[in-house]
C-alpha positions in Angstrom: 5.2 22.4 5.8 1.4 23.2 6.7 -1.6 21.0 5.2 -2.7 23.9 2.8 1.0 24.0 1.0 0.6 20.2 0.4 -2.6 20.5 -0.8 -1.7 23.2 -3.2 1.7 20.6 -4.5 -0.9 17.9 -4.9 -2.9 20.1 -7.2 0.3 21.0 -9.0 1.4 18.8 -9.4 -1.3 16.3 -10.3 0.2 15.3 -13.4 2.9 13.3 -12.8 0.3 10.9 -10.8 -1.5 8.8 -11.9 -5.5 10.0 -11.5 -7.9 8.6 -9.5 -9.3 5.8 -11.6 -12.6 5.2 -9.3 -13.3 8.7 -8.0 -16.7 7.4 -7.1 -15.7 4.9 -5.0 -15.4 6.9 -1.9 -13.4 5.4 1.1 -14.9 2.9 4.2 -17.6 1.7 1.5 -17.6 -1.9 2.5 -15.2 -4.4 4.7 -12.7 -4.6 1.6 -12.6 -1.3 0.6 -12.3 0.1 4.1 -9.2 -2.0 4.8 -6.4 0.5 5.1 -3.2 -0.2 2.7 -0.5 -2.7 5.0 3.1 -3.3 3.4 5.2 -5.9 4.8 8.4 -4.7 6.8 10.9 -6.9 5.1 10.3 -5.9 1.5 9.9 -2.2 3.1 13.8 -2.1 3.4 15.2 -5.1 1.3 15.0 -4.9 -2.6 12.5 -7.8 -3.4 10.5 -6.9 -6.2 12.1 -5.8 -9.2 12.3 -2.5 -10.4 11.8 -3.9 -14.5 8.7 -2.7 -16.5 9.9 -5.4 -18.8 10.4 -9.5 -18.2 13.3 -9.3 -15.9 15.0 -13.2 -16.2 17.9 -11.8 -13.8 18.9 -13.4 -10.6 19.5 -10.8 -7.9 21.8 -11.1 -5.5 21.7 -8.0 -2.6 23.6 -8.3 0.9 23.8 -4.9 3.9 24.9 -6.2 6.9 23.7 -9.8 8.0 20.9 -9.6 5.5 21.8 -12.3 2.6 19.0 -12.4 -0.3 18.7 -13.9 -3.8 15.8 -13.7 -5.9 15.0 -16.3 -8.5 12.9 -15.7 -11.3 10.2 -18.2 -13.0 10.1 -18.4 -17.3 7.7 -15.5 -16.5 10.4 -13.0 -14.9 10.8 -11.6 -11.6 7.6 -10.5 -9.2 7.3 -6.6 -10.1 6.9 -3.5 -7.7 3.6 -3.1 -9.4 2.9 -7.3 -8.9 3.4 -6.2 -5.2 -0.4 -4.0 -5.5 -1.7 -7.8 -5.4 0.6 -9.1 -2.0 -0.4 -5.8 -0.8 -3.9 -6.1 -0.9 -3.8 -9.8 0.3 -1.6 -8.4 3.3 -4.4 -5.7 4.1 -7.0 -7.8 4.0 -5.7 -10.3 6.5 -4.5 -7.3 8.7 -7.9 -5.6 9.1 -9.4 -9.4 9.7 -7.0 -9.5 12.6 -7.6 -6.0 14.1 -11.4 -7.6 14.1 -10.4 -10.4 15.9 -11.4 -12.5 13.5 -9.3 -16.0 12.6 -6.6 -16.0 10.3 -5.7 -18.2 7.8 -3.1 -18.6 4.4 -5.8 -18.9 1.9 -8.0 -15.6 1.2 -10.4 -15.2 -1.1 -10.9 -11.9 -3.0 -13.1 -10.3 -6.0 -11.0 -9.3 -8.9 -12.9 -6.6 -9.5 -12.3 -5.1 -5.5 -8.9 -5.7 -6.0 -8.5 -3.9 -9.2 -10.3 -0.7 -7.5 -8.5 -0.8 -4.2 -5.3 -0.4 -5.9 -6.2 2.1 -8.5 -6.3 -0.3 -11.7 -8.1 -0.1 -14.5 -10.9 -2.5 -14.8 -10.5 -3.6 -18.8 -10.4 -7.5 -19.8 -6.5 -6.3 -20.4 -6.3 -5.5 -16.6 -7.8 -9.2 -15.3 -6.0 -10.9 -18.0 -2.4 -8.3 -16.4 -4.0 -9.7 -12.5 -3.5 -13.5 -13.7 0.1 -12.8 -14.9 0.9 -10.7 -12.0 -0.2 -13.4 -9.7 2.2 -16.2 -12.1 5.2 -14.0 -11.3 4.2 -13.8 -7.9 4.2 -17.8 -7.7 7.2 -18.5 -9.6 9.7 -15.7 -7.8 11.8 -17.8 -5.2 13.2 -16.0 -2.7 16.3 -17.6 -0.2 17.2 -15.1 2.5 17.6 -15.0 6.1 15.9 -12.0 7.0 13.5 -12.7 10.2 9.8 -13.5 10.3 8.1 -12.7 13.5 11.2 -12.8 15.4 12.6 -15.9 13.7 15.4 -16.5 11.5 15.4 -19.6 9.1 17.2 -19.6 5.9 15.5 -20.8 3.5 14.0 -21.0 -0.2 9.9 -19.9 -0.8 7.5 -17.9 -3.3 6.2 -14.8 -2.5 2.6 -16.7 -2.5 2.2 -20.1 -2.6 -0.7 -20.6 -4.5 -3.4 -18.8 -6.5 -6.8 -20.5 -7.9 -9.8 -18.9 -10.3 -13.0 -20.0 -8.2 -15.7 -18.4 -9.9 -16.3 -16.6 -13.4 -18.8 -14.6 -14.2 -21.4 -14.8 -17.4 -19.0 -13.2 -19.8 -16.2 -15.6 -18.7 -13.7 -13.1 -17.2 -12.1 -14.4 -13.7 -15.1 -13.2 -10.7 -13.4 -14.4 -7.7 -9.7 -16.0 -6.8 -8.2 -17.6 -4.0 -4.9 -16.9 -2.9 -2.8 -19.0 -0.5 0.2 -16.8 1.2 3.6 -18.1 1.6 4.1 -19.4 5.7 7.1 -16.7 5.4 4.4 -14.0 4.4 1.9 -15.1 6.8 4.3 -15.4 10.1 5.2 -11.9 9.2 1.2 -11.1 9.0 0.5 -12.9 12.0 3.5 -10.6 14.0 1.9 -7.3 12.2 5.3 -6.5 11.0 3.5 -3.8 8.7 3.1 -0.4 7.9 0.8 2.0 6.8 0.8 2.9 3.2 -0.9 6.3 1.4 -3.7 5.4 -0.8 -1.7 7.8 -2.9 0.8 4.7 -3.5 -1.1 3.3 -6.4 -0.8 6.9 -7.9 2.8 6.8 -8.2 3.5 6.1 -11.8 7.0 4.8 -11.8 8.8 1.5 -10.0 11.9 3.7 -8.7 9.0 6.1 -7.1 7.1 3.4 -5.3 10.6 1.9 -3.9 12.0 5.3 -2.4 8.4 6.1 -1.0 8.1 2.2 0.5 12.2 3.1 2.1 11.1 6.6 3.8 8.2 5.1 4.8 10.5 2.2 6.4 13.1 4.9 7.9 11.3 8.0 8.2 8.2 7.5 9.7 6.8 9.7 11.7 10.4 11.4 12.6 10.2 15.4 11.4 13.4 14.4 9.0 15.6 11.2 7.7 19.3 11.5 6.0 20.4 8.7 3.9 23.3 8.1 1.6 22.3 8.2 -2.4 25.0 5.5 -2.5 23.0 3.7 0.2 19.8 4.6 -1.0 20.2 3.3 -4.5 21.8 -0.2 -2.9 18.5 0.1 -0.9 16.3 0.3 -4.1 18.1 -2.4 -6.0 18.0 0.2 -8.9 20.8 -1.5 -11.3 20.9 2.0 -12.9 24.8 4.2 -13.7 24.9 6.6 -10.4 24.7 9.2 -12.6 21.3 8.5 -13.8 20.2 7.4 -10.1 21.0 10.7 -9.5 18.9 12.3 -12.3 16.1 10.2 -11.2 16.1 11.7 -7.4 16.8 15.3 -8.9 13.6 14.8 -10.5 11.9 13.4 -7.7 13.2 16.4 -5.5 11.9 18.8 -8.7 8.5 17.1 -8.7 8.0 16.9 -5.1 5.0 14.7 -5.0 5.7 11.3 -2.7 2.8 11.1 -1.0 3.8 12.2 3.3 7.1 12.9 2.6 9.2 15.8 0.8 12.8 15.1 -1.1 15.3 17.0 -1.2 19.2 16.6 -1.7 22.5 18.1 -0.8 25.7 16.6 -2.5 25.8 12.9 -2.0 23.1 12.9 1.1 19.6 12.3 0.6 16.6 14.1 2.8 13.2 13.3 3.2 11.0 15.4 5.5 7.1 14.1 6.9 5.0 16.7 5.2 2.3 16.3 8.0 3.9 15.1 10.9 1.5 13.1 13.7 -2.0 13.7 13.6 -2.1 15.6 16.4 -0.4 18.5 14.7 -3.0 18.3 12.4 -5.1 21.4 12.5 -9.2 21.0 13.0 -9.7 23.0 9.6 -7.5 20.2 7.9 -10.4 17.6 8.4 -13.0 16.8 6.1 -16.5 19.1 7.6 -19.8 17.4 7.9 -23.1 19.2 7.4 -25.3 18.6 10.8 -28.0 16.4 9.6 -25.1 14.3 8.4 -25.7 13.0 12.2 -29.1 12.4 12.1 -28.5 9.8 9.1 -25.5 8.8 11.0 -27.8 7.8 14.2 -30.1 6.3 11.5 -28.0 3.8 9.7 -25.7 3.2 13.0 -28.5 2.9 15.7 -27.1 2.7 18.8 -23.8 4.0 18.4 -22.2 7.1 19.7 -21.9 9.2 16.4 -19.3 11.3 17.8 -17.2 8.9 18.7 -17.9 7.1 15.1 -16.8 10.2 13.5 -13.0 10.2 15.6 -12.7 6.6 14.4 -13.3 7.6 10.9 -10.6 10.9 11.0 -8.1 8.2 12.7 -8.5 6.4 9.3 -8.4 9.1 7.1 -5.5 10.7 8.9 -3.8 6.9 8.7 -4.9 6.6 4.9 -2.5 9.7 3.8 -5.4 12.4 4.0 -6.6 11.8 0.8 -9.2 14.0 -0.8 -13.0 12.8 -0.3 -15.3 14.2 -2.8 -18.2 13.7 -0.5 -17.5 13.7 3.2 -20.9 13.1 4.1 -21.8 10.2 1.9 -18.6 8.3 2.9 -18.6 8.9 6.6 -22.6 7.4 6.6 -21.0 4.4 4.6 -18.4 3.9 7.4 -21.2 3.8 9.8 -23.4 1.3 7.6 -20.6 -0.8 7.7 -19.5 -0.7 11.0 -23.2 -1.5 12.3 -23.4 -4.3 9.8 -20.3 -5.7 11.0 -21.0 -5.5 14.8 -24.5 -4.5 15.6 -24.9 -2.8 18.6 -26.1 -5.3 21.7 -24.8 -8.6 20.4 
């Protein structure tokens, strides 16, 4: 499928996303913005989260293979797919620390505010006072399972975070700032970068048994032209306590709607196929990428002094290529913010 037939299904079928909350908020803005999305490996193909857009007080049990998990929920219910925006942008964060050989450690501290626009949230009192229960069902979701954290197996019993703390407020009272302390499960996996690359168009998707089947081709498919799976398998895969039948429905619709972000549905009898819409980046044609006007360089040089603009500008494409190609309303303002940042960070001749 070439880039200009996506394109034209994105503007299709725009409705069935969710829109862009913070169009103004252009990518590679600051450090936390610029972090590209990271999703841990485990959760990628084991049913964690639940699928519930109401309290869900069940305990899961799901086994495939030598994998054995049960999931344990608080008074507050089971840690949602949409709780998982929050682990999600803890997980980033930590990764794009790391890839700047910076320290690590299990307690980061984050804005409310830059998490609520990084993962495309509204930014009511509703939606902090929505971030504070997320994070509670977060806490109180015990997980037991043997699945391996950087290369080691333990059995045992943990939260998805351990912690979470209000630091600051602001003058109106609402939450400012939070700390978070991530589970030693979460964090081995962080520190083994057992993570993938998520589309910015994630946070679009508007229902739980979307993000799941996106987060499993992600998992499977990859880069790979094509991926087959079972709809018996798959739906194990999802957790999706659903009839068959109406499992079924849900991909048929999927398959009609045709809008996962980097991968297309279809499905033949019982067997499930996804296909990578793009394919690597270096089938990517030049016209794809976003253009800059030439005095864009000139400012570039200005902002970035020292650097080699050119060689700025690959980085950037790498990152939009890896962020799902998402649309930029201004290429030229958010490639000069990507500089600004980057010669903040690390000045040239220190």
């Amino acid at each position: 499928m070439s880039v200009n037939e996506t394109t034209n299904i994105k503007k299709n079928e725009r409705s069935v996303l969710l829109p862009e909350r913070h169009p103004n908020h252009e990518l590679f803005i600051c450090d936390v913005l610029e972090a590209i999305p990271k999703d841990d490996l485990a959760s990628m193909e084991h049913p964690v989260f639940s699928l519930a857009t109401k309290p869900d007080t069940r305990t899961l049990i799901y086994e495939h293979r030598d994998v054995k998990i049960q999931i344990t929920p608080s008074v507050k219910g089971l840690a949602t797919i949409f709780d998982k925006d929050l682990l999600i942008f803890c997980i980033s964060q930590m990764i794009a620390k790391k890839n700047r050989g910076e320290p690590l450690s299990q307690n980061v501290r984050l804005h409310a505010y830059d998490l609520l626009i990084w993962t495309n949230r509204e930014t009511s009192g509703d939606a902090y006072r929505r971030l504070i229960e997320a994070f509670e069902r977060l806490r109180g979701t015990t997980i037991v399972t043997n699945i391996k954290a950087d290369g080691e197996e333990i059995t045992t019993g943990f939260g998805l975070i351990d912690s979470f703390k209000v630091v600051r407020h602001t003058a109106t009272g609402r939450m400012s700032e939070l700390e978070v302390r991530i589970s030693d499960w979460m964090f081995k996996i962080i520190q083994g970068s057992q993570v993938l690359t998520l589309s910015r168009d994630y946070f679009r998707l508007r229902k739980p048994i979307e993000r799941r089947i996106y987060e499993i081709a992600r998992k499977h498919c990859g880069e790979q032209d094509e991926w087959r799976i079972s709809i018996e398998l798959l739906q194990k895969k999802t957790g999706a306590s659903s009839h068959e039948r109406a499992f079924k429905a849900m991909v048929r619709e999927l398959v009609k709607c045709d809008h996962l972000p980097d991968y297309s549905v279809t499905l033949e009898d019982d067997m499930v196929i996804f296909y990578n819409r793009a394919g690597l980046s270096e089938k990517i044609p030049l016209t794809a990428f976003p253009q800059l006007n030439a005095e864009t360089y000139n400012d570039a040089r200005t902002v970035a002094p020292g650097y080699d603009v050119y060689y700025l500008e690959q980085e950037w494409r790498d990152m939009w290529v890896d962020t799902g190609m998402p649309l930029l309303h201004n290429p030229d303002k958010a490639f000069i913010a990507f500089c600004k940042s980057r010669a903040k960070r690390r000045p040239m001749g220190r």
